[in-house]
C-alpha positions as CSV (number, residue, x, y, z in Angstrom):
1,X,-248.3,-46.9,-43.3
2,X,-249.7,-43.6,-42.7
3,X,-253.0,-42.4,-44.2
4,X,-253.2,-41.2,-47.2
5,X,-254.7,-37.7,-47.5
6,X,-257.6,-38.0,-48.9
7,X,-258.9,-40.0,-45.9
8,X,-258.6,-37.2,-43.8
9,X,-262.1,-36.5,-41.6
10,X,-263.5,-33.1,-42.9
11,X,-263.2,-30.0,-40.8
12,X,-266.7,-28.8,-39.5
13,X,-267.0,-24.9,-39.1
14,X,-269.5,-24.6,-35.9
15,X,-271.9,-21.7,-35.5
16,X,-273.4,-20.0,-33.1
17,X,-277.3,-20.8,-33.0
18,X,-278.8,-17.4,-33.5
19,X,-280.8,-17.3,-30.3
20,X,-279.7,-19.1,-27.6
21,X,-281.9,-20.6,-25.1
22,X,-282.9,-18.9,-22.1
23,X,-280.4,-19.5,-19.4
24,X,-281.4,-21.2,-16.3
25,X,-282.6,-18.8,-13.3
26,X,-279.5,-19.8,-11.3
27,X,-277.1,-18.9,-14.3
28,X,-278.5,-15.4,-15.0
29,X,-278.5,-14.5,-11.5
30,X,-274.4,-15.4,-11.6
31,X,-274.3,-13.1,-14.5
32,X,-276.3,-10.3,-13.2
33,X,-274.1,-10.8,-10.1
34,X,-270.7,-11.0,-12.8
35,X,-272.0,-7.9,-14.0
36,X,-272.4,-5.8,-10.5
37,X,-268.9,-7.2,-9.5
38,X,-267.2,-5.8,-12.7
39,X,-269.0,-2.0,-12.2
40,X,-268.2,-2.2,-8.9
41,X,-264.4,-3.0,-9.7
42,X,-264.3,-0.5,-12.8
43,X,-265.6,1.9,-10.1
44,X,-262.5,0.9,-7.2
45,X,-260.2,0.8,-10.2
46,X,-261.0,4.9,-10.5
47,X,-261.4,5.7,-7.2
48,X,-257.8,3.8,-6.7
49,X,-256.5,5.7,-9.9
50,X,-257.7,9.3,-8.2
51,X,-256.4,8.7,-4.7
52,X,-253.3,7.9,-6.3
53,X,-253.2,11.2,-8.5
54,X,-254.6,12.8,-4.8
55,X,-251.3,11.0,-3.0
56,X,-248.7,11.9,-6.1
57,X,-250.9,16.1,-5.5
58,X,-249.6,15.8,-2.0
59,X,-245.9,14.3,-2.6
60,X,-245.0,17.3,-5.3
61,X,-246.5,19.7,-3.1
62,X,-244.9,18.5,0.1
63,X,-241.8,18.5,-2.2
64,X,-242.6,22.4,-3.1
65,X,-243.3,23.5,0.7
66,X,-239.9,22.0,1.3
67,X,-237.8,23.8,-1.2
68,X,-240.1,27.0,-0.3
69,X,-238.8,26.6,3.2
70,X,-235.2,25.7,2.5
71,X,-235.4,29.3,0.1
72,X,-236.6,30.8,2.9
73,X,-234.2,30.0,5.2
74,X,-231.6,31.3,2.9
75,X,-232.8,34.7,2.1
76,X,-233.3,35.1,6.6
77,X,-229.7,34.0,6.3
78,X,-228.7,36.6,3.4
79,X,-230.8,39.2,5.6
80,X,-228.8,38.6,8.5
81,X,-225.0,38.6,6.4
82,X,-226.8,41.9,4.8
83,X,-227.6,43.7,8.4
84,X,-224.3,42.5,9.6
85,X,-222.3,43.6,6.8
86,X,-224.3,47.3,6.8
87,X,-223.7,47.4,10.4
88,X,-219.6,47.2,9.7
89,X,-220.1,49.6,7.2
90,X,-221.8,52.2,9.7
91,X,-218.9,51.7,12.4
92,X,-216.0,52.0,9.5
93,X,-218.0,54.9,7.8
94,X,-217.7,56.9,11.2
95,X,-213.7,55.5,12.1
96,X,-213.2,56.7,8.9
97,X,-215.0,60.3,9.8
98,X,-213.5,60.6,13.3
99,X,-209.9,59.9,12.0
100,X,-210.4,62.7,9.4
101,X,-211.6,64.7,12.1
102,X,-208.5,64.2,14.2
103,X,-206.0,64.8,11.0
104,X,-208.0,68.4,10.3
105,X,-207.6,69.2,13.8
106,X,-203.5,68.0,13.7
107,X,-203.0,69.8,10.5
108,X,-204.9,72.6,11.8
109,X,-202.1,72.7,15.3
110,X,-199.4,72.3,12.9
111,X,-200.5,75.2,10.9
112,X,-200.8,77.6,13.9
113,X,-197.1,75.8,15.4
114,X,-195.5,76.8,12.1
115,X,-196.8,80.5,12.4
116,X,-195.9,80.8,15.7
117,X,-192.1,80.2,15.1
């Protein structure tokens, strides 16, 4: 048969005693050295957390210097197409005045061959 209910042992609440007794010399030196060991880790944790924000710095900006170059690159290469392209221009630009040059003087013979007859 299983027990009744009522038969049940009472639950005991435990409290802290309000002071506790001094800790053994042994124990409070492994909590003074628990102590050191967590500063000492909250201080790695930041250094860890600003070399990584120094590392992430140098990845974005190593990212920039590339994309600065690879503009760069492009405008020397838009210069050169630029120069080259003027560079036609000039040489048409004096075809184009030379021919004229050539047709004035023609027109100019043909003009004093038709007078002439």
């Amino acid at each position: 048969m299983p027990p009744a209910a009522d038969t049940a042992p009472p639950i005991v609440k435990l409290e802290p005693p309000e002071e506790l007794a001094p800790a053994p010399s042994g124990e409070l030196a492994l909590h003074e050295e628990i102590a050191e060991l967590k500063a000492s880790l909250a201080e790695t944790l930041a250094d860890n957390e600003m070399m990584g924000r120094a590392f992430d710095a140098d990845d974005r900006l190593k990212a920039a210097m590339d994309e600065a170059k690879r503009q760069k690159a492009i405008a020397e290469n838009a210069e050169r197409t630029l120069a080259s392209k003027n560079g036609e221009f000039v040489a048409r630009a004096a075809q184009v005045t030379h021919w004229m040059n050539r047709a004035q003087k023609a027109e100019k013979a043909l003009a004093k061959l038709g007078a002439a007859k």
